[in-house]
Each structure stands twice: as C-alpha cells, then as structure tokens.
GUDREN-115164 format. One record per residue: x, y, z of N, C-alpha, C in turn; residue in one letter. Coordinates in steps of 0.1 Angstrom, whole numbers. Layout:
# GUDREN-115164
n.u  n.v  n.w  ca.u  ca.v  ca.w  c.u  c.v  c.w  resn
X  Y  Z  X  Y  Z  X  Y  Z  A
...
# end
This chain:
# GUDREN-115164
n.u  n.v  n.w  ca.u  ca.v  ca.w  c.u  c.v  c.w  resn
8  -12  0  0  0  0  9  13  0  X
22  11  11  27  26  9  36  26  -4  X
43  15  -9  46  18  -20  42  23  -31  X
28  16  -34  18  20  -47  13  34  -46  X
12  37  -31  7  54  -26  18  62  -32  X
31  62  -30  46  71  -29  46  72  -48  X
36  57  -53  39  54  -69  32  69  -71  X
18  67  -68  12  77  -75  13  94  -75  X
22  94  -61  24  109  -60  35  112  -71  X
40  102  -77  48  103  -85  46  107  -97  X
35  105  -101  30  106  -117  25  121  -118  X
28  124  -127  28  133  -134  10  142  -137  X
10  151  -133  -5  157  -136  -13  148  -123  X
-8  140  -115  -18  136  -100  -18  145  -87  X
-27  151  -85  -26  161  -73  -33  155  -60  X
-30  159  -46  -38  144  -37  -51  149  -36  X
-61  157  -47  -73  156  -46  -72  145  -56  X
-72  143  -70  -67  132  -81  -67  120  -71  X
-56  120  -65  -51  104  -57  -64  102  -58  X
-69  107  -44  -75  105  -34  -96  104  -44  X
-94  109  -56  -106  102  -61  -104  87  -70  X
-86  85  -68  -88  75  -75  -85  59  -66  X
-84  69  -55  -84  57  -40  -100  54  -37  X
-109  61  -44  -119  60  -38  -127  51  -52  X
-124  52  -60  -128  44  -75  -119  35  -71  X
-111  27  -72  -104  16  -73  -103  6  -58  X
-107  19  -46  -107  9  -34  -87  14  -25  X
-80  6  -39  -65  7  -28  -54  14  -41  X
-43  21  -36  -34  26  -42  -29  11  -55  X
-28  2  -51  -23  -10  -54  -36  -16  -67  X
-50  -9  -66  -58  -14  -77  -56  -4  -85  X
-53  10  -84  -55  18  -96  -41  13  -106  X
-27  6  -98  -22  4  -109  -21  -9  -112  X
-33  -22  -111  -42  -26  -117  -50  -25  -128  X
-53  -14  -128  -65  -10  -137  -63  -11  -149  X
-70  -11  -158  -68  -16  -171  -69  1  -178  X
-60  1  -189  -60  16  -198  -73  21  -197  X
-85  12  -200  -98  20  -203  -102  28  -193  X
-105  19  -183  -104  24  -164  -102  37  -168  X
-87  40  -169  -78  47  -159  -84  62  -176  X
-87  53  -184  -89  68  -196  -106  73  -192  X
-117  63  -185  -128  66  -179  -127  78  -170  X
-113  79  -160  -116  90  -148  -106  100  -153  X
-111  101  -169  -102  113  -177  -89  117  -171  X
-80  107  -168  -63  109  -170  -54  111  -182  X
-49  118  -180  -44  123  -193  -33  116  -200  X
-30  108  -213  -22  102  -214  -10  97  -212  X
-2  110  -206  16  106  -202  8  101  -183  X
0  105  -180  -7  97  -168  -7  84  -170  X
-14  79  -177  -18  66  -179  -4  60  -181  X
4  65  -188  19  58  -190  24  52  -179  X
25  65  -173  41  66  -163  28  51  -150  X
16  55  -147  5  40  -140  8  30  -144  X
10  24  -154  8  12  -163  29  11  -161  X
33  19  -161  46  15  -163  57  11  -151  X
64  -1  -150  70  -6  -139  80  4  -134  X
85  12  -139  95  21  -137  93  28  -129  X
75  31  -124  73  44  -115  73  34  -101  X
68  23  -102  68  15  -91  82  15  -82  X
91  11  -95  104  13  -89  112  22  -83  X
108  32  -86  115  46  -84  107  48  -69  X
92  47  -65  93  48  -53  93  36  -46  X
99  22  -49  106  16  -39  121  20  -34  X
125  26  -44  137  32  -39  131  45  -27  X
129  52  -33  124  65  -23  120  59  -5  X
113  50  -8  113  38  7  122  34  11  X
132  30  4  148  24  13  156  36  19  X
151  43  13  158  60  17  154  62  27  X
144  67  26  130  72  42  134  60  53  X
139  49  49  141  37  63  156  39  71  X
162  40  53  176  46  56  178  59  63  X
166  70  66  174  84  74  162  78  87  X
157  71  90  151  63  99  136  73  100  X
132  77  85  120  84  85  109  74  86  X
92  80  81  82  68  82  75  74  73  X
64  64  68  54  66  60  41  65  67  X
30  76  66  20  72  71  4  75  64  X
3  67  60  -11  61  49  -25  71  59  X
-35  77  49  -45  82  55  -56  70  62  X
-51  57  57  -58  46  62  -53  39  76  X
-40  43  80  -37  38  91  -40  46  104  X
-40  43  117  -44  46  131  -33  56  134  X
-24  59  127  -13  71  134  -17  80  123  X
-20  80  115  -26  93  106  -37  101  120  X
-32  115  119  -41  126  127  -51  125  123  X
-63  124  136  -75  119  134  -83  134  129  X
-75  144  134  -83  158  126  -79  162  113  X
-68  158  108  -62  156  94  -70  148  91  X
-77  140  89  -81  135  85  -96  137  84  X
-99  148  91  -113  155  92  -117  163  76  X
-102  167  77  -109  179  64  -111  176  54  X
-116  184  43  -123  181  29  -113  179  23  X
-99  181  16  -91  171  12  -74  169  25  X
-77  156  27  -65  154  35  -57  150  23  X
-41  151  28  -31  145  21  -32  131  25  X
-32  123  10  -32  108  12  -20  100  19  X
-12  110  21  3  101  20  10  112  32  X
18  110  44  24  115  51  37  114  58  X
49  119  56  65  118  48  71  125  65  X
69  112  78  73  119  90  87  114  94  X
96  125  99  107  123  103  105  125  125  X
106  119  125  105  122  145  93  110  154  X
89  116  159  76  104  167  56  117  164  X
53  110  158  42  114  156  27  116  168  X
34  109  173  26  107  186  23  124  193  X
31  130  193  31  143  195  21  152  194  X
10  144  181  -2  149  180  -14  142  184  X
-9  140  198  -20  129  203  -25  140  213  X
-14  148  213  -17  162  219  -28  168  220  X
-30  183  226  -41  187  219  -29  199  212  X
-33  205  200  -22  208  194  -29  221  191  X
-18  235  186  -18  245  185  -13  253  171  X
-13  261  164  -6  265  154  -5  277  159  X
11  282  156  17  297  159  23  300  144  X
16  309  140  23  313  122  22  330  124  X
36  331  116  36  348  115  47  356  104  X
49  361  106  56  367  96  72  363  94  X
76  361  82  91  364  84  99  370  86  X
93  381  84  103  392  90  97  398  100  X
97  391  111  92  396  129  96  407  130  X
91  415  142  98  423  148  102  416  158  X
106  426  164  113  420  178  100  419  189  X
91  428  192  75  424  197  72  412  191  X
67  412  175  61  397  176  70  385  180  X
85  387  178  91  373  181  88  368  196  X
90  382  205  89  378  219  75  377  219  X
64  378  215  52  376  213  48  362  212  X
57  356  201  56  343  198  62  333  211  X
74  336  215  79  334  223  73  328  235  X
66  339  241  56  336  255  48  332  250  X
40  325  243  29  322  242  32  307  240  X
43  303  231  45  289  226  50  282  243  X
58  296  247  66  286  261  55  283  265  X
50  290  265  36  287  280  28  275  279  X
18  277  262  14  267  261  22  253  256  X
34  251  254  44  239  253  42  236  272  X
41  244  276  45  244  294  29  235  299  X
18  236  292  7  230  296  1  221  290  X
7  214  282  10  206  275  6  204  260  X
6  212  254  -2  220  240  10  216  232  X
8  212  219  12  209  208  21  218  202  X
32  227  200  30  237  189  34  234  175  X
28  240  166  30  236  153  29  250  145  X
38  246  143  44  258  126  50  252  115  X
56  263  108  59  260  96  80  261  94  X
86  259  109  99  263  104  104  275  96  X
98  281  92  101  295  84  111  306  97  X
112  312  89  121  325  95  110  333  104  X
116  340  113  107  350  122  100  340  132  X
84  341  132  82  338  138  82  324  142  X
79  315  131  77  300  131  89  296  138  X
102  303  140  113  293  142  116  299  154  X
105  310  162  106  315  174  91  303  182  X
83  301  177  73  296  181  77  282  184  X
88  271  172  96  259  173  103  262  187  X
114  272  187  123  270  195  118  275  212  X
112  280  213  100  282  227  97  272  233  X
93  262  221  84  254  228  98  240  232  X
105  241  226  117  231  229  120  237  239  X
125  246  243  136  253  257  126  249  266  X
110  250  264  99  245  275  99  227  279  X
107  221  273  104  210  273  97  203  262  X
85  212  256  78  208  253  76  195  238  X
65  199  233  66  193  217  54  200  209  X
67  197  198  62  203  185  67  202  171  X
55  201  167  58  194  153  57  211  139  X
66  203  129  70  217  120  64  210  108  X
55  219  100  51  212  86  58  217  71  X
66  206  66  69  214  55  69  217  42  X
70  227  33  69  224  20  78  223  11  X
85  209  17  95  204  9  94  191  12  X
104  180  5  109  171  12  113  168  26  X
110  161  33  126  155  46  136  161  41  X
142  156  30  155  160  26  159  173  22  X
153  183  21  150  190  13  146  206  22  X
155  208  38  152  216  47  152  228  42  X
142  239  46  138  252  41  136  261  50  X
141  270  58  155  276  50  165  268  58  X
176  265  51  187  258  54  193  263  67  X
192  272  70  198  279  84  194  271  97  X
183  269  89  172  263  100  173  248  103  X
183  245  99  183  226  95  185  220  107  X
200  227  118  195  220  134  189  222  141  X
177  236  133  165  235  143  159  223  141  X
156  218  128  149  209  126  151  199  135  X
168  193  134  169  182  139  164  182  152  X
165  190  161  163  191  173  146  188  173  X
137  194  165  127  194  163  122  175  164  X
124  169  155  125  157  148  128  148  164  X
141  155  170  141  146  183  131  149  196  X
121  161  192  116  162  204  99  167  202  X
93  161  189  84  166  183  82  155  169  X
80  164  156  85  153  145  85  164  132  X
88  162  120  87  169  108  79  162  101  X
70  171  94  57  165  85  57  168  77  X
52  162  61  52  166  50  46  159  38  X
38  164  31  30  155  22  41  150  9  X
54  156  7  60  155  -6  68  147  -4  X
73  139  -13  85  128  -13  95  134  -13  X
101  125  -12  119  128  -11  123  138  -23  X
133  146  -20  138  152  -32  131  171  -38  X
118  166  -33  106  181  -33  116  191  -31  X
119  203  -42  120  212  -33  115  227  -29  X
120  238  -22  104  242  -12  101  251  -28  X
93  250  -32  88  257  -42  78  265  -37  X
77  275  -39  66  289  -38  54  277  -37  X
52  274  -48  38  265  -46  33  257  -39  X
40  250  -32  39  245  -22  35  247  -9  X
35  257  -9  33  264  6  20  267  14  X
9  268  -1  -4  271  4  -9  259  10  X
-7  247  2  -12  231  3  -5  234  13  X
6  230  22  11  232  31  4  236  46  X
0  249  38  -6  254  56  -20  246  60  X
-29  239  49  -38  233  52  -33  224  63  X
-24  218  60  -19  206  68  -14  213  85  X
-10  225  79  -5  233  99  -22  237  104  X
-30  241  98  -41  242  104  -50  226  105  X
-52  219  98  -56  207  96  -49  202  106  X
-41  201  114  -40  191  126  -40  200  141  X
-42  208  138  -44  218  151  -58  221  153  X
-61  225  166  -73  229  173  -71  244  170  X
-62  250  168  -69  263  168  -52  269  161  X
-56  283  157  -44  288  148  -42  302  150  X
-30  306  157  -26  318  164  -16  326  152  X
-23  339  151  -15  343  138  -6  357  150  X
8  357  144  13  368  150  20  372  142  X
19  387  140  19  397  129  19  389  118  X
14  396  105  11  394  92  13  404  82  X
17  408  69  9  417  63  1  417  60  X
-7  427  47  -16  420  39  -18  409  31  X
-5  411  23  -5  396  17  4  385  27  X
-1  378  31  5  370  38  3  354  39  X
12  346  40  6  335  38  3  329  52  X
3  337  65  -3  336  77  -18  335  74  X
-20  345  70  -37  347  65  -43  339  58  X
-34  331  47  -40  317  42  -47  307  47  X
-35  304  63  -37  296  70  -47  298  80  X
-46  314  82  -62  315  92  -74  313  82  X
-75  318  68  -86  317  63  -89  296  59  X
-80  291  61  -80  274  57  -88  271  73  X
-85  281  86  -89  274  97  -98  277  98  X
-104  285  94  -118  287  93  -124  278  82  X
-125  276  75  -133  266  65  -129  256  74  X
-118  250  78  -118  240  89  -127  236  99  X
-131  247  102  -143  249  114  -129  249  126  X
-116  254  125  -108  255  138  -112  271  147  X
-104  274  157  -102  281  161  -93  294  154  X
-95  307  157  -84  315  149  -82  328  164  X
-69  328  165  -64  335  173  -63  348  165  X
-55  356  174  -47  373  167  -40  376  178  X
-28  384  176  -21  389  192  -20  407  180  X
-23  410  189  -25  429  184  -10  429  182  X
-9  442  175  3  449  172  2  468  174  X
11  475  172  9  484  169  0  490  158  X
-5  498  156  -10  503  148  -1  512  137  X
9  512  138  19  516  127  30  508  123  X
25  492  127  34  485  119  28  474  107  X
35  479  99  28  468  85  26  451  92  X
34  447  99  27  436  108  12  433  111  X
12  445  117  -4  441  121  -16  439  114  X
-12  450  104  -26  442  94  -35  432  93  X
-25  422  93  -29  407  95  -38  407  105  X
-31  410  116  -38  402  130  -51  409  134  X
-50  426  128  -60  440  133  -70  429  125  X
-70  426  112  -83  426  101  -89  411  106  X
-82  401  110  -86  389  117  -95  389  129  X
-88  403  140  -100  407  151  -114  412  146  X
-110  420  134  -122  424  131  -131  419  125  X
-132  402  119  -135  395  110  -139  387  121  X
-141  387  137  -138  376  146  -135  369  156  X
-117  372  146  -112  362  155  -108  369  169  X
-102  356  180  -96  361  193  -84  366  193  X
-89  379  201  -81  388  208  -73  380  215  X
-56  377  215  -48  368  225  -41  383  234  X
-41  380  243  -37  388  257  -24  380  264  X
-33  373  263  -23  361  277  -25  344  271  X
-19  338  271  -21  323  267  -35  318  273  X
-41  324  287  -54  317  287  -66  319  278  X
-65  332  270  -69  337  262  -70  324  252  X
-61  318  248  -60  307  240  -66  294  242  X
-61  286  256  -65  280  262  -80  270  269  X
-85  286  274  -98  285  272  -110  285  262  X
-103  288  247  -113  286  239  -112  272  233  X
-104  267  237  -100  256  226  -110  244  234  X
-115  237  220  -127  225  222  -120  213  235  X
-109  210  234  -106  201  242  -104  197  254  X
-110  195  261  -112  193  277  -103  192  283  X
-90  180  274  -83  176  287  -69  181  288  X
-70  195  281  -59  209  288  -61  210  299  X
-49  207  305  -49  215  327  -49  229  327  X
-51  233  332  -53  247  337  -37  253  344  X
-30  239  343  -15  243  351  -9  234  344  X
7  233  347  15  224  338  9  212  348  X
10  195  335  10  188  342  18  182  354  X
30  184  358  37  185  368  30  190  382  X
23  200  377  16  209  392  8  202  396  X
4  197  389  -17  192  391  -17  186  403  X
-8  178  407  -6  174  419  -1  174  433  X
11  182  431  19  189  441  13  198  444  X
4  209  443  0  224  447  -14  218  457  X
-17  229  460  -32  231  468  -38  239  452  X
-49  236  459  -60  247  452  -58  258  454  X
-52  267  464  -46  282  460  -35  280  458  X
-24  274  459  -14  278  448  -14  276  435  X
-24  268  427  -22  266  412  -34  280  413  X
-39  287  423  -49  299  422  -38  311  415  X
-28  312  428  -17  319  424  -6  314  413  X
-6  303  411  4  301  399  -1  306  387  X
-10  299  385  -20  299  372  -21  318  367  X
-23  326  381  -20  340  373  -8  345  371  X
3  342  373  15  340  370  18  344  354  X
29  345  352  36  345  339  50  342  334  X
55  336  326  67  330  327  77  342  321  X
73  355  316  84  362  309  80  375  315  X
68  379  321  64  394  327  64  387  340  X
73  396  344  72  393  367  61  406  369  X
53  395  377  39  403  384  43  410  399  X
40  418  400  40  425  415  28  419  429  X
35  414  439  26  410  447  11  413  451  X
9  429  447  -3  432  451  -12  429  442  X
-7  428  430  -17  425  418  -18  416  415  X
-16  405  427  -23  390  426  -33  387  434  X
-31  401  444  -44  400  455  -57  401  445  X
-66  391  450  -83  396  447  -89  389  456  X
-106  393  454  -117  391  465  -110  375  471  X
-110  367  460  -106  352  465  -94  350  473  X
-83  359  467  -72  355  477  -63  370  482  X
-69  366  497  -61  380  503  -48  377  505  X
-39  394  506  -28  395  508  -18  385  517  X
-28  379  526  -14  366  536  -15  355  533  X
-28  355  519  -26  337  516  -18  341  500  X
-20  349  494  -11  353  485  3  349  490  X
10  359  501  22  359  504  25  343  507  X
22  339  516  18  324  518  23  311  510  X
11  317  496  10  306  485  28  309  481  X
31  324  476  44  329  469  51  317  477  X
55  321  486  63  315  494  65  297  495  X
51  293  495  53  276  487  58  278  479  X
56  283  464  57  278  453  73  286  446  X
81  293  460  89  297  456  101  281  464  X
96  278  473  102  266  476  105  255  473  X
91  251  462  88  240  455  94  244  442  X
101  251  438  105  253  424  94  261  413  X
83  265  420  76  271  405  76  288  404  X
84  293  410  80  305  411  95  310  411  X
97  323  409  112  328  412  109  344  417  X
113  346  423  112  361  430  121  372  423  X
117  380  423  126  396  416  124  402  427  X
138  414  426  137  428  432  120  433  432  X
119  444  449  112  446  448  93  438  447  X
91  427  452  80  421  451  78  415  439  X
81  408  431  79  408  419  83  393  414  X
69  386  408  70  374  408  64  366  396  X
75  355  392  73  350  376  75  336  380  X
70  331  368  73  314  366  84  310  363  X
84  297  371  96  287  364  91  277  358  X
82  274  361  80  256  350  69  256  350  X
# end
C-alpha cells in the first residue's frame, strides 16, 4: 500500500485531490495500478498519466524512495492507518500520504498552530515566544511552519519549554527550508517530529506552501497568527482554519506597523483577541488541557495553582496584583512562598514574581 501510494504521487499531472478520487474508485493505491488503460482513460487521466500508472518504472522509483526514508530512519504514514491525525483526516481534502521524520505521537496532543511573519519584529518574536513557552508548558502541541521569524521563534519556545512540537513542510525530509534552520529541525524531529506530504527530493517551491498550511491548520485545534501583512501566507492559514471549522487567534500589534494588518483585520472579522495564553487556552474544544503544567496538578493546593495559574513565565507580576476578593494579601504571600520553595516560582527585586515551570 505505501509503495503504490509514494507510486502515484509520483506521476505526473496527479494532485492528492486526483489520488484520493482514484483511492476511492479503485478501493486501494495497489488497484489503480491494476487497472486496465480504459479504467484509468474513464476517470479522464491524461495520457503521459496513464503511461508513467501502467509503467514498472514508477513503481520502482518509489521503492527506492522507501529504502531512503528507512535509511534516514524516517516513516510513511497512509490516510488509512491509526497514526494518521485523526483531525487531518477530518478535512475536505486530507493528504493521502504522510512523509514523517520524528515520533508522531506528539499529536495525540491537543495541538496549537503559531504562524507569522518572516520578517518579525522583535515584539512579535517575543510575542511568539511567551505564548509557545507557556502553552508547550501545559501541555499543547505547537506547530508551525519552520520558516524565518516567527515559526522558528514559536519551534524553538516550545523546545527550551520541554515541550513538543511538530514543523510542517513544504519540501521534502531531505530538502530543509531555509537551510539555516536545518538544526533546528533536527532538534525538532528529536523532540516533536517533521511532516510533510512531498516525497523525497521536493524542493520548497513557492507552490507549495499554500497546500502546506492546510496541513499546519488541519492538525491543530486552533491557529494563532502573530503579525502578518496584507498579503500573507499567515492569513491563508487563518482563512484554511476557518473553512476547517478550527479556532483562529490574533495577538494585536501596533498600529503603525505593517505587521499588524494581519492580526487587526482577523480581530475584526472575529477572531480572538490573544492577551495572555489563557486567552487561547480557554477557547479551545478540548477538555483535557490543565489549567496548570501537568507536573503541578498534583503537588500544589487549590490556592497555589490559584496563584500560579495568574502567574507568567516572561512578565514578573507584583505581589499586590495578585491579590483579589478570592485570595487576600497573607494567603497570597503564603502561597508565593510555597511555590517559591517547591520550584515554580522565582522572585525579583522589589516584590515581583514569575514562573519557572
């Protein structure tokens, strides 16, 4: 099956909407190249189509492509098998065929997408930054695209957090884009995984990139855009997450940076205003997000995941601005004080208090 699959992305003029009507006429990758000339001239394929189907050579070429993928100890994963993403596999065209370098498991998660511009500012990067740590920190998925700017601020967040996260790309495995970025990848790959619908050899072609983002919003529950311009291919992927029926975030920007565009015109069309990661958090369909890293859930009381939880991992809060009606100033002080003991808290000059884990 995965061979005859890897055959067909190979031919010439077959796109994975094509495949995937001719996985549905023939039943299995393995019957279409079965099928007899008439067949295959019935679901109007165009004749060097029909060739390269009928001909042993394409078969061959991706049995080779398979010894490769085993040889860099990559995997194949069929839309028919139980490790294919069960929300990829929700939308109106999934990729038939999926070209993973790492442990896929990662999106057993509940999973996130952070996309934004390549040429960040320094606001959106740290923008990206706290938001991936945090939610890598509570056990959220992040997923991007490896690109410059933000994606490879949103990747590398969520690693320093521990966490995991997977990068979608429009190339090859072999075939890393932008190359700068190649031991991000690997790091990626060891603590997350790389995904990609193209065989070996792809490389990132402009065209590629739209099909692409279907796949970064298609496996995520919701999709956080930070800074954009107007044309942007952030905005692709928020408008893909919407026909998806996902979630669509925005984190503001200034109002005088070509950045914001994106994110302003997505508020206004909508989507959520992101403030603070609970902002995110809380909207997302899936229940079984903690409300604290899973490490806490069990060490703390009920007022200190009160006080952790308002917390922040990159802005230190001042003691008084954690007081409210629920918790006064000596269980405040109190809680600080466990959770500065137990490791989750770190104290600054002057009263002032942030997260560790």
């Amino acid at each position: 099956m995965q061979v005859e699959l890897v055959a067909l992305q190979l031919v010439t003029g077959l796109g994975h909407v094509r495949i995937m009507q001719l996985l549905r006429r023939f039943q299995t990758a393995a019957g279409v190249f079965r099928a007899r000339r008439c067949e295959l001239e019935a679901e109007g394929l165009q004749a060097a189509s029909i060739t390269e189907i009928t001909s042993r050579a394409t078969l061959a070429k991706a049995e080779s492509l398979v010894k490769r993928l085993e040889a860099m100890q990559a995997r194949l994963v069929t839309v028919y098998d139980e490790d294919y993403p069960q929300l990829l596999r929700e939308i109106v065209d999934p990729p038939p065929l999926l070209y993973c370098l790492g442990n896929l498991a990662a999106l057993k998660h509940p999973s996130v997408a952070i996309v934004g511009s390549r040429r960040a500012s320094f606001y959106g990067r740290h923008a990206a930054e706290i938001l991936s740590f945090e939610l890598a920190s509570y056990g959220v998925t992040v997923v991007s695209g490896l690109a410059r700017g933000i994606d490879e601020m949103a990747h590398t967040a969520a690693l320093e957090a521990g966490g995991q996260t997977v990068a979608v790309l429009g190339s090859g495995l072999d075939c890393i884009y932008p190359k700068e970025n190649a031991g991000l990848a690997e790091r990626i790959a060891c603590q997350g995984a790389l995904l990609t619908e193209l065989p070996l050899g792809t490389p990132p072609l402009a065209q590629n990139f739209p099909y692409r983002n279907r796949i970064i919003s298609g496996i995520s529950l919701g999709v956080v855009v930070v800074e954009a311009a107007e044309r942007s291919g952030s905005l692709i992927t928020a408008r893909l997450a919407t026909e998806q029926n996902r979630e669509v975030f925005a984190v503001p920007g200034q109002i005088t940076s070509p950045g914001s565009f994106g994110p302003h015109t997505l508020i206004k069309d909508g989507a959520k205003l992101v403030h603070t990661v609970m902002d995110i958090i809380d909207e997302l369909p899936n229940q079984d997000i903690a409300r604290c890293t899973l490490s806490t859930a069990e060490e703390l009381t009920e007022l200190e995941r009160k006080v952790y939880t308002s917390l922040d991992f990159f802005t230190a809060k001042h003691v008084d601005d954690l007081v409210s009606e629920e918790l006064e100033p000596a269980t405040v002080a109190s809680c600080l004080t466990a959770l500065e003991l137990k490791g989750y808290v770190k104290r600054s000059a002057g009263k002032y208090y942030s997260k560790v884990k």
